[in-house]
C-alpha positions as CSV (number, residue, x, y, z in Angstrom):
1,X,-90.0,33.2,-143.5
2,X,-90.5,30.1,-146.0
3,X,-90.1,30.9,-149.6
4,X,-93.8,29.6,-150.5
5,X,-94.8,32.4,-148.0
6,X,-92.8,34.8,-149.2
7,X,-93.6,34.4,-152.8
8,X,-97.6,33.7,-151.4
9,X,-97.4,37.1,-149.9
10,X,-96.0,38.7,-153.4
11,X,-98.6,37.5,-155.3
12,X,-101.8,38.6,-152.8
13,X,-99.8,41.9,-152.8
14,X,-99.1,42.2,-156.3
15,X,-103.2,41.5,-156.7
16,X,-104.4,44.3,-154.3
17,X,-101.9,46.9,-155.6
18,X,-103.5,46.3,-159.2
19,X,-106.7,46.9,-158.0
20,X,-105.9,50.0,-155.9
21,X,-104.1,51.5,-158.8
22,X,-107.0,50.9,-161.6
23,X,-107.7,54.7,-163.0
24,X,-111.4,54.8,-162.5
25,X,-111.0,53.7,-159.2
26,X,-108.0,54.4,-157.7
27,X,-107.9,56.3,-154.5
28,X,-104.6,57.7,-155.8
29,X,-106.2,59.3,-158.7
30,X,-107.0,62.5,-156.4
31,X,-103.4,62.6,-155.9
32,X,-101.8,61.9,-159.4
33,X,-103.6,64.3,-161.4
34,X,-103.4,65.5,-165.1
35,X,-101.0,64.0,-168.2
36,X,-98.0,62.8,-165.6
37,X,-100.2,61.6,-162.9
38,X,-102.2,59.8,-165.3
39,X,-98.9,58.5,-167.0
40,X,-97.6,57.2,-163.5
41,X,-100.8,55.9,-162.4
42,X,-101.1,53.6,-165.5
43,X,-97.7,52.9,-165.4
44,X,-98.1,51.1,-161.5
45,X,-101.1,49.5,-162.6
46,X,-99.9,47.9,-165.7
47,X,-96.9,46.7,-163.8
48,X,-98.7,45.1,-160.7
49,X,-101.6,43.9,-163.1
50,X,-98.7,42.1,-165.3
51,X,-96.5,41.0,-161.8
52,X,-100.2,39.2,-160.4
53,X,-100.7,37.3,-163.9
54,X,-96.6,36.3,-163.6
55,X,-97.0,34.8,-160.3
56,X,-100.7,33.0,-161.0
57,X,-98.6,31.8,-164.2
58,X,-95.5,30.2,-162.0
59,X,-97.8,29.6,-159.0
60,X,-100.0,27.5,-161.9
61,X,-96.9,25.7,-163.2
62,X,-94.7,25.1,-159.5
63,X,-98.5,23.2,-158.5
64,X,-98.9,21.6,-161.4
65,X,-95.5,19.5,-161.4
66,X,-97.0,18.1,-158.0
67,X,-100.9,17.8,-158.5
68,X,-103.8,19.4,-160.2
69,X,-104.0,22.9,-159.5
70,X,-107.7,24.5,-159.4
71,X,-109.0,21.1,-160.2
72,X,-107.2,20.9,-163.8
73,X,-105.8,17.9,-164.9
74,X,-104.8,18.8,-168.2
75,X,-101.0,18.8,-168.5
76,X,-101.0,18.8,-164.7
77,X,-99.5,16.2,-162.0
78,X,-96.0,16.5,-164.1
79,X,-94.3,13.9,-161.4
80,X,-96.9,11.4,-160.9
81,X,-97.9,11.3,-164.7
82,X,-94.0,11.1,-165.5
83,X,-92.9,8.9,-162.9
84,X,-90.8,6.3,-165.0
85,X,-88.8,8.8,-167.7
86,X,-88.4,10.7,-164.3
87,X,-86.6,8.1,-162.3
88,X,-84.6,6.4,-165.5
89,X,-83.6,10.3,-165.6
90,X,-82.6,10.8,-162.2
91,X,-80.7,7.2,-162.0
92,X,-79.4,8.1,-165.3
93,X,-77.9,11.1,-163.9
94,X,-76.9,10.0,-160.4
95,X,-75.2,6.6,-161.5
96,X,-73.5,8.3,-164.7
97,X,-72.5,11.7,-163.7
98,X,-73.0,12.5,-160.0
99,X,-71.4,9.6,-159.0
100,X,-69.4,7.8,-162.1
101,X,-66.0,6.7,-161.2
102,X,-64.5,9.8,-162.9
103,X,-66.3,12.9,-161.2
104,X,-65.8,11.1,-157.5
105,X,-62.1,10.4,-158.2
106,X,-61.7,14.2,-159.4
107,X,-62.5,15.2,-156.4
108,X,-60.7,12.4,-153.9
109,X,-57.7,12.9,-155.5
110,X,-57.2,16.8,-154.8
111,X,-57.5,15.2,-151.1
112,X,-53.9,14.4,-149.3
113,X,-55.3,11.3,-147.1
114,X,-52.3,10.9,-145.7
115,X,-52.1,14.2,-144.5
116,X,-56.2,13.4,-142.8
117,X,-54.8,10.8,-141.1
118,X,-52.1,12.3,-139.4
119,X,-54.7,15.2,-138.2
120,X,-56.3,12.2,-137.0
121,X,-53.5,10.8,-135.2
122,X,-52.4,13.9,-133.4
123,X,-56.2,15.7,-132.9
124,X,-59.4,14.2,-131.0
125,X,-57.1,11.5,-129.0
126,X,-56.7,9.4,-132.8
127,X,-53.6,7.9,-130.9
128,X,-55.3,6.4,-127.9
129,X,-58.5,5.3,-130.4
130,X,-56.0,3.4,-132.5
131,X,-54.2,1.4,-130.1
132,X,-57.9,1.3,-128.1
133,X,-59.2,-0.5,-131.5
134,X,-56.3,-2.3,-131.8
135,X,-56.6,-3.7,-128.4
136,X,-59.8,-4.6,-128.6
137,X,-59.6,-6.8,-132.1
138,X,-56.5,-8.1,-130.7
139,X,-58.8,-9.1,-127.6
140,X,-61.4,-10.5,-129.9
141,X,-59.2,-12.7,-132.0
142,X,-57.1,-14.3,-128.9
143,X,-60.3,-14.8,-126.8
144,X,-61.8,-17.3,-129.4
145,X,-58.5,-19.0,-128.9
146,X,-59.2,-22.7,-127.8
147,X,-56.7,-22.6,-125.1
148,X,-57.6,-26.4,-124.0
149,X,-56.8,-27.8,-127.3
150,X,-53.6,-25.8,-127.8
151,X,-52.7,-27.0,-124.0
152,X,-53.5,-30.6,-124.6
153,X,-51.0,-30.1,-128.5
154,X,-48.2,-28.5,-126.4
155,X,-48.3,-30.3,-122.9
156,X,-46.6,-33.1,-124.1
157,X,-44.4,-31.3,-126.2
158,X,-43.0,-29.4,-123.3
159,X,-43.0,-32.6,-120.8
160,X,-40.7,-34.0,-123.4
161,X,-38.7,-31.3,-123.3
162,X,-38.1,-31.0,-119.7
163,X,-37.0,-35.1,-119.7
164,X,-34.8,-34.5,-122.0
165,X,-33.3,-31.6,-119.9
166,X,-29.2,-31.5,-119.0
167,X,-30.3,-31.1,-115.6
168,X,-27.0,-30.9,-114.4
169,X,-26.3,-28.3,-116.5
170,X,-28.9,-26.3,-115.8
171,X,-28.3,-27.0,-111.8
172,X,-24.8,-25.7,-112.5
173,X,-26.0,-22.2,-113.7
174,X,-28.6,-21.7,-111.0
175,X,-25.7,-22.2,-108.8
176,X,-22.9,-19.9,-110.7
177,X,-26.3,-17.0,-110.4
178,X,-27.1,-17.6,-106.8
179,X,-23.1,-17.3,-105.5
180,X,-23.2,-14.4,-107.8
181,X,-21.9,-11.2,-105.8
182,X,-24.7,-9.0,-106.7
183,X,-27.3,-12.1,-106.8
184,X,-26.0,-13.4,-103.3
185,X,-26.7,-9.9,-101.6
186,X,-30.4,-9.5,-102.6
187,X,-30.9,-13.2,-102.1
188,X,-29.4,-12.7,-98.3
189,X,-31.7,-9.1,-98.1
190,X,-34.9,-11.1,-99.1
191,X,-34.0,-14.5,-96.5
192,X,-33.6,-11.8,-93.8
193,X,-36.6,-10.0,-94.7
194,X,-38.3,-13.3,-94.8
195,X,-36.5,-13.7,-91.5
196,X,-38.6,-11.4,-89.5
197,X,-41.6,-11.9,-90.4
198,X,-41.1,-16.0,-90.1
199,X,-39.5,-14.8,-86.4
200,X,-42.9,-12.8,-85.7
201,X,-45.6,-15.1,-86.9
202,X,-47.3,-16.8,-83.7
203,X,-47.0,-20.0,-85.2
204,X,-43.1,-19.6,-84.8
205,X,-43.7,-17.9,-81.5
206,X,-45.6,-20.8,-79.5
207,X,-42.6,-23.6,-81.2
208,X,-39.9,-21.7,-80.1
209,X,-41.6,-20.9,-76.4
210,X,-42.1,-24.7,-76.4
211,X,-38.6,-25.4,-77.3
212,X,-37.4,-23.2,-74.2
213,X,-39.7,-24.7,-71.9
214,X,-38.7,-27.8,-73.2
215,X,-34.8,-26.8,-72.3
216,X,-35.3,-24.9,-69.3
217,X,-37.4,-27.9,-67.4
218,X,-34.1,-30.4,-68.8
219,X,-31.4,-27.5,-67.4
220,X,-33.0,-27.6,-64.0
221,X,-33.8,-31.2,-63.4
222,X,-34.2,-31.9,-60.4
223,X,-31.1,-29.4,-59.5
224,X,-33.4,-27.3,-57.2
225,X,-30.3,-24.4,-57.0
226,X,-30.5,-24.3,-60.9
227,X,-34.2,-23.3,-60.3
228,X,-33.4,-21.0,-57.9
229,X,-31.0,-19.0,-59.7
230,X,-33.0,-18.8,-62.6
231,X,-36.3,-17.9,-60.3
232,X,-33.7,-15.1,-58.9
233,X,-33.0,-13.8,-62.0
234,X,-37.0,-13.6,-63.1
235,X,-36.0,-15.7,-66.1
236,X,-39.3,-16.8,-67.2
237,X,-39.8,-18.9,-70.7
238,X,-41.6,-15.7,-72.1
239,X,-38.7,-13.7,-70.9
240,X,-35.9,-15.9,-72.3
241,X,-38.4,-15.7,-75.8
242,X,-38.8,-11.8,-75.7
243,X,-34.5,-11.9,-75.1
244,X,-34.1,-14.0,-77.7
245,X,-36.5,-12.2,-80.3
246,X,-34.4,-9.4,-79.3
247,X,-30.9,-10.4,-79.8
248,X,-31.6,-12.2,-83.3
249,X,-34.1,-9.2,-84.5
250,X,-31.1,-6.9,-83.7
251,X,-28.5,-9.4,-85.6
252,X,-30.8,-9.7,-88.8
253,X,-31.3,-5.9,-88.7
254,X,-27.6,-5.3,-88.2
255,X,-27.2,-7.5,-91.4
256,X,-29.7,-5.9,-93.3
257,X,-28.5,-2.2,-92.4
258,X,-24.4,-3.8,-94.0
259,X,-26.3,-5.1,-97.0
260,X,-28.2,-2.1,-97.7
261,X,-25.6,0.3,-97.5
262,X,-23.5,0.7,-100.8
263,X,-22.2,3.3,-102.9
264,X,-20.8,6.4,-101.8
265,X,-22.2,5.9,-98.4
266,X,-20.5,2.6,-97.5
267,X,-17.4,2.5,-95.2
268,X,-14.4,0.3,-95.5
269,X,-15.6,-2.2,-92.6
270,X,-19.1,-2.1,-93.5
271,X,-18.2,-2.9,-96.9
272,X,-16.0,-5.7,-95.7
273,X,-18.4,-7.1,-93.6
274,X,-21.0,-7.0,-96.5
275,X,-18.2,-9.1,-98.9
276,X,-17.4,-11.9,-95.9
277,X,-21.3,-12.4,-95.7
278,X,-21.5,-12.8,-99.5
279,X,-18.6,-14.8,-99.1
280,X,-20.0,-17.7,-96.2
281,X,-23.6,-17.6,-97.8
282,X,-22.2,-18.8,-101.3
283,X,-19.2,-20.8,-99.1
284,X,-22.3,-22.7,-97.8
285,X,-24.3,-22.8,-100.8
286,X,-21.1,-24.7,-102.8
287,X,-20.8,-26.4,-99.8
288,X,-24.5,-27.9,-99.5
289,X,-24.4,-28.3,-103.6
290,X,-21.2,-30.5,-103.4
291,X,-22.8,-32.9,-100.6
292,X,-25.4,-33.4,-102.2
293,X,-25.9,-36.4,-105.1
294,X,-26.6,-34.1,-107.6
295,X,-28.0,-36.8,-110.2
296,X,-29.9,-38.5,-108.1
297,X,-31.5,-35.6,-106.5
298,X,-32.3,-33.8,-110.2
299,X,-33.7,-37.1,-111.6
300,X,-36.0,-37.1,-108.2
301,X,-36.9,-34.0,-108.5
302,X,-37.6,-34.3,-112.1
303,X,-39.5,-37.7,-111.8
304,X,-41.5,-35.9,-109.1
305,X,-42.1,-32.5,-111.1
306,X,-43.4,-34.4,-113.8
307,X,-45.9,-36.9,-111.4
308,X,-47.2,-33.5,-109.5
309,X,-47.2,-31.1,-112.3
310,X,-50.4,-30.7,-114.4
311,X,-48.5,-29.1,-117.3
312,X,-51.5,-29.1,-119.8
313,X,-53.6,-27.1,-117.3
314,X,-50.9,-24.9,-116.0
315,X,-50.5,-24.0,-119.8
316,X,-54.2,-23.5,-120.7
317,X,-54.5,-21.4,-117.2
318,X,-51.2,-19.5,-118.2
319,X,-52.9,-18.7,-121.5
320,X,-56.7,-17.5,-120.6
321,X,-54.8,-15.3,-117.6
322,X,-52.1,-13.6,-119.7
323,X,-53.3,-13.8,-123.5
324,X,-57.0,-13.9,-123.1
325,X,-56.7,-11.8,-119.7
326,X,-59.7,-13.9,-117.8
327,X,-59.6,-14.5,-114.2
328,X,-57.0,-16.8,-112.3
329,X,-59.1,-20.1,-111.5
330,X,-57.2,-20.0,-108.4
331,X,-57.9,-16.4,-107.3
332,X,-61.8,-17.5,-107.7
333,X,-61.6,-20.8,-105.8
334,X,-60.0,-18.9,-102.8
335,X,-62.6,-16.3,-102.9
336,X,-65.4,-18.4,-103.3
337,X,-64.0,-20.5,-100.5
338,X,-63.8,-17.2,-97.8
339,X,-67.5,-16.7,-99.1
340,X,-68.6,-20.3,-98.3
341,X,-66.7,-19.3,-95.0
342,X,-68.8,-16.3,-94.1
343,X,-72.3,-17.1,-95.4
344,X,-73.7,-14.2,-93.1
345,X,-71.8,-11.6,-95.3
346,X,-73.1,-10.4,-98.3
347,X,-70.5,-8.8,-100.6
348,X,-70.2,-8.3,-104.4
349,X,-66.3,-9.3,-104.9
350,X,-64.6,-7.5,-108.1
351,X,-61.7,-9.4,-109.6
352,X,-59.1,-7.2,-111.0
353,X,-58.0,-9.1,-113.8
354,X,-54.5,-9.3,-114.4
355,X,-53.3,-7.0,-117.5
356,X,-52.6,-9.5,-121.1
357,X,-48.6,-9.8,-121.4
358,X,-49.0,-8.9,-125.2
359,X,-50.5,-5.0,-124.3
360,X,-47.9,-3.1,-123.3
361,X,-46.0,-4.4,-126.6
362,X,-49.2,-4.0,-128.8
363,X,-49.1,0.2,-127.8
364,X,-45.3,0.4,-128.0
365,X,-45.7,-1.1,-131.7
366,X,-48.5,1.3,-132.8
367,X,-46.8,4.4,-131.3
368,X,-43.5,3.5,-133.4
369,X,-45.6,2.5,-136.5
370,X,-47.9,5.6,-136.1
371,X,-44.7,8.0,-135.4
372,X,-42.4,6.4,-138.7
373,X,-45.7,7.5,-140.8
374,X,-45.6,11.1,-139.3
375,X,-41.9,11.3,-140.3
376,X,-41.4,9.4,-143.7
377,X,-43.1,11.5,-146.7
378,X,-42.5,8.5,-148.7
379,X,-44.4,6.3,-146.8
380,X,-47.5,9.0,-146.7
381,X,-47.5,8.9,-150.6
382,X,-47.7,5.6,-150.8
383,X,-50.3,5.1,-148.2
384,X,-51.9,8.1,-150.1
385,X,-51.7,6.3,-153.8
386,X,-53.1,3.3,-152.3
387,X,-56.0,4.4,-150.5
388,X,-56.8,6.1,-153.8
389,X,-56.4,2.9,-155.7
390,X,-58.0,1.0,-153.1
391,X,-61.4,3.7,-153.8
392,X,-61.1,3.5,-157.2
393,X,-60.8,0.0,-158.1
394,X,-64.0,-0.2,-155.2
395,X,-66.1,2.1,-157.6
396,X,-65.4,0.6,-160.5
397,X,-66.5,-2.3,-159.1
398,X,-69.5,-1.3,-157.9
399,X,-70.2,1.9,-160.6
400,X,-72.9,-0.9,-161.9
401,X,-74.6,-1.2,-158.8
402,X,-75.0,2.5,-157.9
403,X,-78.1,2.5,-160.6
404,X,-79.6,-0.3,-159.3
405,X,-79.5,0.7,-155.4
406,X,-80.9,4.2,-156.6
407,X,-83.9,2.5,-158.1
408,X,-84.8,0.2,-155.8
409,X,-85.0,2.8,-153.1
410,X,-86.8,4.8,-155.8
411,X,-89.3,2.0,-156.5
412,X,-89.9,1.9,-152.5
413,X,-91.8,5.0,-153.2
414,X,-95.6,5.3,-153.9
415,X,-96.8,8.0,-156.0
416,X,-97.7,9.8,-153.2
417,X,-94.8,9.3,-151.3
418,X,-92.4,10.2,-154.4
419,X,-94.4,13.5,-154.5
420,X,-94.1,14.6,-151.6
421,X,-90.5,12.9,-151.1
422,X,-89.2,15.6,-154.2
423,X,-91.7,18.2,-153.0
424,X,-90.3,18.3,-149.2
425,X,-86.9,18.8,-150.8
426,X,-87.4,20.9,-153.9
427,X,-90.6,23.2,-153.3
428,X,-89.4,25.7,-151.0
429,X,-86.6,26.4,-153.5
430,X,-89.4,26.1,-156.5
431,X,-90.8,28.9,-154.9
432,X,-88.2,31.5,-156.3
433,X,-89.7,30.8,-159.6
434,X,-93.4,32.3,-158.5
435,X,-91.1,35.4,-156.6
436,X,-89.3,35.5,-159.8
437,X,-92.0,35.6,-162.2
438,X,-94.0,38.1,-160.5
439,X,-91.1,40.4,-159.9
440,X,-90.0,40.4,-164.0
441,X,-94.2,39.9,-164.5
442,X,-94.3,44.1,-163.3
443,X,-91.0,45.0,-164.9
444,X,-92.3,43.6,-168.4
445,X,-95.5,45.2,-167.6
446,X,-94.1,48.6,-167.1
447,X,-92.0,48.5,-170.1
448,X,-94.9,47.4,-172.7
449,X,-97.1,49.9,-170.9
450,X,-94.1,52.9,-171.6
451,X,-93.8,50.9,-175.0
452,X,-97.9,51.8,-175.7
453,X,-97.6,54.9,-174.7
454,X,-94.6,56.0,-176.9
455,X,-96.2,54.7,-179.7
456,X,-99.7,56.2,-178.9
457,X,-98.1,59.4,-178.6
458,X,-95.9,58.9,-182.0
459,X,-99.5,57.6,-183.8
460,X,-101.4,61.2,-182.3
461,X,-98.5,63.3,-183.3
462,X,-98.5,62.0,-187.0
């Protein structure tokens, strides 16, 4: 139940109770009879009288600070008439006390922010929020990067450096990490790998069956025994191409299997089988290296590179894919290019875009930085002090602007719209007063009433 019922209710019983209670009246004077009955009846009546004229009295003065009550306008409509000393009152108040510089920093600095923000970081996923908004500014400011103007600045910057490249050098190096033991064996395990799968495809297949024919057809000749024998031996050219595939599946699997074995598992002969293969593949690389006219071949090479390679849009791609994390140009064209191939279907194709380089490192940074705050106390006063600073040189700033603010949304307000504004937020509490008043209206009624009645009784005794 609302207050202005309550006290509403209060006053109509307040009202009916005086009445029921006058003396001539009063079906309660059958009841109460002679000097105490009398004393008692009074004695209600004068207090409920008294508690009905208290709340009409604060029911009169709660209305009258919002309009006229019963029509009466004198010393009534309080707000509306007193609008201006009201507001400069209420800004007054608000700007200088409520929310001066001095009261707000009283109360900010009994607050450990450093403290809040740890809570933060380790309750409600704060953590993942952080490097999520990190991420996503991070995002913002590298995709307004103009990757085609940085491209077109560095391209030549980079062509300049690759002429001016010890080639030989560099050649030297690759060479030193491809003979390299360990390097060697996982280059050898990836060529046999590649291997099978060359071996398999059915573009290999249909040379290789070609070759045999090829060689069969020049073995026979016109030798019609050599025919005969191989006819005998059902040595057909898919035959001699299934043997084949065998015998050099079973070699490259062999080698695989002495590659792949190491540690604890690896036997003397496998082990020494695994070093002399190491040993002939970088024999032959040194070998093919040293034949070769290394100078002339690298400037080639180079002078080629450099006449094929678009090195300011490989850098501008390379940028948008891994630092602005858009879609490889390339993935699209071939994509677009199997759709153009099969008009009938319709499909919705969804890119995965390739994850930003710059991520991973982004989170690993922001977990250190957020763990070092957790641990260092001195860095969580500091970062306390100067969020504190940071608030109060922002208020004092701004302490002249508070006032201002608060009247102009003020001045938004018609009369009527003020009123009811301060009465939707202040009546119901204004309503105590009418409670209030009715309630010490009866008690002061009472008393005065006892009060007549001593002295009544004092005035008939002298």
């Amino acid at each position: 139940m609302e207050n202005k019922t309550k006290a509403t209710a209060t006053l109509a019983a307040s009202a009916l109770c005086a009445l029921s209670t006058l003396p001539e009246i009063s079906p309660l004077k059958f009841i109460m009879t002679g000097a105490t009955g009398g004393f008692i009846l009074g004695l209600m009546n004068h207090g409920f009288l008294a508690a009905t004229i208290g709340g009409m009295a604060d029911w009169f003065g709660v209305t009258a600070l919002f309009r006229k009550p019963l029509g009466i306008g004198f010393h009534t409509e309080i707000l509306r008439r007193n609008r201006g000393r009201i507001m400069e009152a209420i800004v007054e108040f608000v700007g200088t006390d409520l929310l001066s510089t001095k009261n707000i920093m009283e109360t900010v600095k009994d607050e450990n922010t450093a403290q809040l923000l740890i809570d933060y970081f380790e309750q409600n996923k704060g953590r993942e929020k952080t490097k999520a908004l990190v991420r996503e500014v991070l995002g913002e400011l590298f995709g307004g990067l103009d990757t085609q103007g940085i491209a077109k600045g560095v391209a030549p910057i980079l062509e300049n450096e690759i002429r001016n490249l010890d080639a030989e050098k560099l050649f030297d190096a690759v060479i030193k990490v491809v003979t390299n033991d360990k390097h060697s064996r996982q280059i050898l395990i990836a060529l046999f790998d590649t291997g099978h799968k060359i071996l398999r495809s059915p573009h290999m297949q249909e040379e290789i069956l070609k070759k045999i024919t090829e060689l069969r057809e020049a073995y026979e000749g016109d030798s019609a025994g050599r025919a005969l024998v191989l006819s005998s031996m059902d040595l057909t050219d898919e035959k001699i191409l299934s043997i084949l595939n065998e015998t050099v599946e079973k070699k490259i699997s062999d080698a695989e299997k002495v590659l792949n074995t190491t540690g604890a598992l690896v036997d003397s002969e496998t082990a020494n089988a695994a070093d002399e293969m190491i040993k002939m593949f970088g024999g032959f690389v040194q070998s093919a290296a040293g034949n070769l006219n290394t100078k002339k071949f690298l400037n080639d090479l180079m002078k080629l590179f450099l006449q094929k390679f678009d090195t300011e849009g490989f850098i501008k791609t390379w940028l948008d894919v891994n630092i602005k994390g858009e879609t490889d140009p390339k993935i699209l064209e071939k994509l677009q290019r199997q759709q153009a191939a099969n008009p009938k279907v319709t499909r919705i194709v969804e890119v995965e875009r390739k994850p930003v380089i710059w991520r991973e490192a982004v989170d690993y940074l922001v977990d250190a930085k957020i763990d070092e705050f957790i641990r260092n106390e001195a860095l969580q006063k500091k970062f306390d002090k100067l969020i504190k600073d940071f608030i109060e040189n922002l208020l004092e700033e701004y302490r002249g602007q508070i006032p201002l603010m608060i009247r102009e949304r003020l001045d938004k307000f018609s009369d009527d719209e003020l009123t009811e504004f301060v009465e939707s937020h202040v009546a119901d509490d204004l309503q105590m007063i009418r409670i209030n008043g009715s309630v010490c209206g009866g008690l002061v009624g009472m008393f005065l009433f006892i009060v007549s009645q001593i002295i009544e009784r004092i005035a008939q005794g002298g």
